[in-house]
VOMIVO-642643 format. One record per atom (N, C-alpha, C): residue in three letters; x, y, z. Coordinates in pm, whole numbers, plus 50000, padded with zeros to 5 digits. Each point is the difference from the previous one (the first is absolute). Example, Ala and Ser with C-alpha at 12.3 -4.5 7.8 and 13.67 -1.06 7.14 Angstrom:
<nodes>
ala513194943150780/ala499115011950000/ala500905012050000/ser499655010549928/ser500825011950006/ser499235010950073/
</nodes>
This chain:
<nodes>
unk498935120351021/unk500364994649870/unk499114987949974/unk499564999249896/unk498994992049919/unk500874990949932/unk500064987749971/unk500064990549853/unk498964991750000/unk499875001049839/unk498554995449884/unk500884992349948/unk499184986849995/unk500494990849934/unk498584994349922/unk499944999749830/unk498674991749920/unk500694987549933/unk499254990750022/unk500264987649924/unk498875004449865/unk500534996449883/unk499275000849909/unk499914989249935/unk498484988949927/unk500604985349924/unk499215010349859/unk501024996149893/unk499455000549892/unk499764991549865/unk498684998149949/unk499994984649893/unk500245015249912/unk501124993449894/unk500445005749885/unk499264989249860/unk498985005549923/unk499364992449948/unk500664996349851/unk500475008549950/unk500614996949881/unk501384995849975/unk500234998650135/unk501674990549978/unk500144991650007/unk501034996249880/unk499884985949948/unk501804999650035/unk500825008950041/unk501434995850020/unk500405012350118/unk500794990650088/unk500645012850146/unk500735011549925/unk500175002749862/unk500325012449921/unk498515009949995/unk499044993249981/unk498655008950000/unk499555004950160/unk499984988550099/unk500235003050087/unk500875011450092/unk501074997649981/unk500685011350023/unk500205014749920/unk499414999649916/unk499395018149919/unk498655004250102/unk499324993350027/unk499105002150080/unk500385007950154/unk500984989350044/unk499985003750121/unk501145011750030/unk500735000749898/unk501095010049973/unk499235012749970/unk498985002649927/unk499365011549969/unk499155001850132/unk499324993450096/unk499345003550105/unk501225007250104/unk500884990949998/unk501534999750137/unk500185017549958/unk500465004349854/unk500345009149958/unk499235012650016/unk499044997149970/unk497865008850064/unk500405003350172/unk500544991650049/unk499645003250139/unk501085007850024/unk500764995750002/unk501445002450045/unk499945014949946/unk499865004149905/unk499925014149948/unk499135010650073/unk498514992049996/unk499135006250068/unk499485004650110/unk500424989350093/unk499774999350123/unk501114995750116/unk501045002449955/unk501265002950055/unk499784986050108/unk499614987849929/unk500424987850086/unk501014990450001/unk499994989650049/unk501134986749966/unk498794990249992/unk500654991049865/unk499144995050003/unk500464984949885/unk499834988549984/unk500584988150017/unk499404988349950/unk500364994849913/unk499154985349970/unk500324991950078/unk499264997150100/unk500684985650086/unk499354985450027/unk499225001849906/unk499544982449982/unk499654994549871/unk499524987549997/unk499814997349879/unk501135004249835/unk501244995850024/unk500425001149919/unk500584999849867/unk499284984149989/unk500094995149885/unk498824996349937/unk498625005750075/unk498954995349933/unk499615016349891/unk500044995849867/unk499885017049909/unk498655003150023/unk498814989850002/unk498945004550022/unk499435008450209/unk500844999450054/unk499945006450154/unk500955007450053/unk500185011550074/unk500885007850049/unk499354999850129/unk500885001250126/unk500615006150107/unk500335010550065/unk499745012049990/unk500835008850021/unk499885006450181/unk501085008950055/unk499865007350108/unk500455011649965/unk499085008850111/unk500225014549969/unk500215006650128/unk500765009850048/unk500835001450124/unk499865017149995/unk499405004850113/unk500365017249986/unk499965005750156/unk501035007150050/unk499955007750087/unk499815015550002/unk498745001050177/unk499645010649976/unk499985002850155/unk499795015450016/unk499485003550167/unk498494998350015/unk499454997449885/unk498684998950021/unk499444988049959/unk499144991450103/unk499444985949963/unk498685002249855/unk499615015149995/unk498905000349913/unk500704999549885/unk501365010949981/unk500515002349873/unk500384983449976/unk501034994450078/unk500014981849943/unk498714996249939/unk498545001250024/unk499274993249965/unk499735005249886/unk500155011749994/unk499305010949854/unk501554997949878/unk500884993650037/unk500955000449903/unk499794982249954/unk499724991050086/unk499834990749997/unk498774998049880/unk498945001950049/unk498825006349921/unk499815002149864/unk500995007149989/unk500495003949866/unk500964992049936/unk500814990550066/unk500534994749941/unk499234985949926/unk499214995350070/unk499134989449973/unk499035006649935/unk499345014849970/unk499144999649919/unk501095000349805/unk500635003950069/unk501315003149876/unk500214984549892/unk499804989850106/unk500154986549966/unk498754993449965/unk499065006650055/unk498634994649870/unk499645004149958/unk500815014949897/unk499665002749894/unk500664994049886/unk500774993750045/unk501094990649892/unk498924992949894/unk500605003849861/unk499584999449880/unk499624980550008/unk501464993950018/unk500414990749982/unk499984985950132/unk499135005150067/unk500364994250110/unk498625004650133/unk499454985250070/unk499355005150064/unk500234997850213/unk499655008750057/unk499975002650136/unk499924990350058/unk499864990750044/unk499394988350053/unk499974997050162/unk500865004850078/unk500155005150138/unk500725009250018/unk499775010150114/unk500865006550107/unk500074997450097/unk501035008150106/unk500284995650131/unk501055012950043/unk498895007150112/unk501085010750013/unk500195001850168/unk501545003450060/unk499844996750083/unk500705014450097/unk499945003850081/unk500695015050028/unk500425000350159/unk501534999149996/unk500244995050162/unk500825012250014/unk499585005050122/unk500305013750084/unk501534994850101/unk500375011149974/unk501844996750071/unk500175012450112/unk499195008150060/unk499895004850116/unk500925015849885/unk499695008750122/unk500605011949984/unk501075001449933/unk500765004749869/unk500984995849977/unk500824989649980/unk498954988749996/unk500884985650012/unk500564999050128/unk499505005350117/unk500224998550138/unk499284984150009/unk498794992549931/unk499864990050083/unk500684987349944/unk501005005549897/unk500674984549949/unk500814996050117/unk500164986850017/unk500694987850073/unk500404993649937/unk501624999750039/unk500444987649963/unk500915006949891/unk501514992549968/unk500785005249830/unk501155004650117/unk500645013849962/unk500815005350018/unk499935012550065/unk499025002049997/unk499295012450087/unk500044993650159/unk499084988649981/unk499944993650172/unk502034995050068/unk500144999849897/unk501574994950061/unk500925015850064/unk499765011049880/unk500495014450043/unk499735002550154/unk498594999149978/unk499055002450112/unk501004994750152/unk500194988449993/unk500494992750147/unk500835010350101/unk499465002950096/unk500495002650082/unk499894991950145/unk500514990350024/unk500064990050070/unk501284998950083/unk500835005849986/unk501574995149991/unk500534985850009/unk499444993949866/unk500874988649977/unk501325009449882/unk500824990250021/unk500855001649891/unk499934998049872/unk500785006049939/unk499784998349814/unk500364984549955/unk500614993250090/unk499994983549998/unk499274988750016/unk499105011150104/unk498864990050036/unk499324996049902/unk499294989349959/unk498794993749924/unk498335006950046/unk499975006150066/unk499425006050064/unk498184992049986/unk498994999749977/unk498734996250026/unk500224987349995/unk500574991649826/unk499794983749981/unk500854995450124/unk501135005050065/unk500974992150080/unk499015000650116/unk499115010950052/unk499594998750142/unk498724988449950/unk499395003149944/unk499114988449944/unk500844988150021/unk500824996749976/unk500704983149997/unk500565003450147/unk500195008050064/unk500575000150171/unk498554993150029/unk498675006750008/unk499055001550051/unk499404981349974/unk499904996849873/unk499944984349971/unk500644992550073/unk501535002550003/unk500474991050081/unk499824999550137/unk499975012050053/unk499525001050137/unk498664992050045/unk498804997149905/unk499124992649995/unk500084983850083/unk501244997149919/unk500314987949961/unk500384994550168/
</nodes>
């Protein structure tokens, strides 16, 4: 399992109010989301009308297809009428077979087979045994 993650910055040149601004970025969000079956997010710059922020998020079994959907999503974004490209940033982190190599959450806790008890504090408490034992 693959996740693609693109930072996109965009100067929106003809906005003069976060109402023009946001037609912009609502008609791109709407473009993708339709098209290219992503998630995808304004997450910075939020009160400036002349700059957008955005992230774009897609899972795949394949690291090429992330890049070729990615791809497309950023060429999708500088064709914008209203608005120009100004950086990308794309980034594609591999999670092992099935999401076999995630660590850590609720999966690693299932996982325990240790026989501590369901009471135990189990890693942070031996960590603070192990500190104090230091001491």
């Amino acid at each position: 399992m693959f996740v693609g993650v693109l930072r996109l910055r965009l100067d929106i040149v003809g906005a003069r109010s976060l109402k023009d601004k946001r037609s912009v970025v609502r008609s791109l969000k709407e473009r993708a989301q339709a098209r290219m079956r992503v998630s995808i997010a304004e997450v910075g710059v939020l009160d400036d009308p002349r700059r957008a922020t955005l992230g774009v998020a897609v899972v795949s079994n394949s690291a090429a297809m992330c890049d070729r959907v990615l791809a497309d999503v950023a060429a999708m974004a500088g064709s914008l009428p209203h608005a120009v490209l100004t950086d990308r940033a794309t980034e594609i982190v591999p999670f092992g077979e099935g999401g076999a190599g995630v660590q850590g959450g609720i999966e690693q806790a299932l996982d325990r087979d240790d026989g501590r008890d369901d009471g135990d504090l189990g890693a942070a408490s031996d960590m603070l045994e192990d500190a104090e034992d230091d001491e």
